[in-house]
N, C-alpha and C positions, 0 to 999 in steps of 0.2 A: 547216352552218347554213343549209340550205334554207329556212328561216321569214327569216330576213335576208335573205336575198339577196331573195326574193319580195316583201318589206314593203318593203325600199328602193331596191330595184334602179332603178326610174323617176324614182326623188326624186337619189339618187348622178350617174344621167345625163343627169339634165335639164341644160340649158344653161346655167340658173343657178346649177347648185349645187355649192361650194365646193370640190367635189373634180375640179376641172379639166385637175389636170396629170399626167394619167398615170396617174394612181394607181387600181389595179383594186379593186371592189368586193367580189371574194375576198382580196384581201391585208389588207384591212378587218374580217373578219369574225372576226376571232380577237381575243382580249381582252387587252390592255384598249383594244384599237384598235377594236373594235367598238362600245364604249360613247363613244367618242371622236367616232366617224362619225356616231353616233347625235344627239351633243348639237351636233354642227355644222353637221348637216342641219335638227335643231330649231330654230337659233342664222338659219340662212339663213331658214327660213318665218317663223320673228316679226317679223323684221327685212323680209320680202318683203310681207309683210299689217300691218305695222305695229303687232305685239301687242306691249300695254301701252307704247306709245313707241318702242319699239326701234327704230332705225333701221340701227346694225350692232353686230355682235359680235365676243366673244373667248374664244377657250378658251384657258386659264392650266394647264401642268401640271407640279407640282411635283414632283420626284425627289431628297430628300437624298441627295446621294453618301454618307453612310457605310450607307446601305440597299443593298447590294448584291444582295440577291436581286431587287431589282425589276428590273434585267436580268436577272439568270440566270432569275425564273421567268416570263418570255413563251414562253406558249404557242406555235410554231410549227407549220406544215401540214409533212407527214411527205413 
């Protein structure tokens, strides 16, 4: 996903942005971790410019244990 990496790569590294510890920008890019990156980097700029109120955020993500394919089917880098 060269188009991600390129669109977020400055926003991922900036000093403010929530993905601080460690966590590389390629390990992100794969789904549904890439949509995840996506709304927490959005989640930081509302919150950094003050859109609509937001002052901070949270991303919530739900997984029923008896859904078992939602681990088996993550996509991994080969």
């Amino acid at each position: 996903m060269i188009s991600g990496r390129f669109r977020y790569g400055k926003l991922f590294r900036a000093a403010d942005s929530p993905f601080t510890d460690g966590v590389s920008l390629d390990a992100m890019l794969y789904e549904p971790f890439y949509q995840l990156a996506r709304l927490g980097l959005l989640g930081a700029k509302m919150g950094r410019e003050r859109e609509f109120g937001v002052t901070e955020f949270r991303i919530v993500v739900v997984c029923p244990t008896a859904n078992a394919d939602t681990g088996r089917g993550l996509r991994r880098p080969t």
